[in-house]
N, C-alpha and C positions, 0 to 999 in steps of 0.2 A: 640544359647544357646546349653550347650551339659549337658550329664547327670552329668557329675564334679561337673561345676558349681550348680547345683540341689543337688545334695550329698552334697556341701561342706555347703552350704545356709541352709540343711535342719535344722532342732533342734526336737530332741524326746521328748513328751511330754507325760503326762495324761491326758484323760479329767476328767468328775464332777464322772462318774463312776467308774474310775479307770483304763479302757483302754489305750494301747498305742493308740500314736497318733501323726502326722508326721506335724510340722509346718514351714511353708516358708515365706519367707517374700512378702507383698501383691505384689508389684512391680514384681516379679519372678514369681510367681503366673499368675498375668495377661499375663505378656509374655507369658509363657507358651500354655497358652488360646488362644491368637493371633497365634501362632504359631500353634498351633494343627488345628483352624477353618479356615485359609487360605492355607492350604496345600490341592490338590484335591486328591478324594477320592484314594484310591490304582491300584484300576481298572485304570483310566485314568493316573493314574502314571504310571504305568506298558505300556501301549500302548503307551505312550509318549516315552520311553525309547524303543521299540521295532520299532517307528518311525526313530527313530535316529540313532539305529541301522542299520535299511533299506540304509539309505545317505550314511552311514560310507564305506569307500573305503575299497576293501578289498583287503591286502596287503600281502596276503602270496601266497607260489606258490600250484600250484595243486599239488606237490607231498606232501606240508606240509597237504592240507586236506584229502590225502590219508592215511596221519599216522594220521593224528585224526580219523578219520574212523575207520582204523582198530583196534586203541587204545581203541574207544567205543566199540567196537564188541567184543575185548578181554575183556575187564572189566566191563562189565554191572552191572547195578544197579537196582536192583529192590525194590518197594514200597510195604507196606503192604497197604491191603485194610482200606480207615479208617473205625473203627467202626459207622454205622449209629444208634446206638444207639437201635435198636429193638433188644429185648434179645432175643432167642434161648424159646420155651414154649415148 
């Protein structure tokens, strides 16, 4: 299932309030559900992918990771700190 299919299934509605409100059909729904609670958490996503990346042959020559190298060093990227949420008193 992709977001398409979800967009195209959904229908806008109101409810007894008057609120919007997003209806799908039950069948889509549950999939969804299925789909969301058999996926493992992101963490062990992440390390699985980083597993396989380990295996993965590596196919370039050592001068190509000399220009990724230096192409990191030229172009760096830096992050802001994220806010931890404690205000400034």
């Amino acid at each position: 299932m992709d977001i398409n299919e979800i967009i195209h299934a959904a229908q806008i509605s109101t409810n007894e309030q008057g609120s919007p409100i997003v209806i799908l059909p039950l069948s889509l729904w549950q999939q969804l559900l299925n789909d969301l609670n058999t996926q493992p958490p992101q963490n062990e996503r992440i390390i699985a992918l980083l597993k396989r990346w380990q295996v993965e042959p590596d196919d370039q020559s050592a001068e190509w990771w000399d220009d990724f190298d230096a192409d990191l060093k030229t172009n760096r990227t830096t992050f802001q700190r994220p806010n931890s949420g404690n205000a400034a008193t």
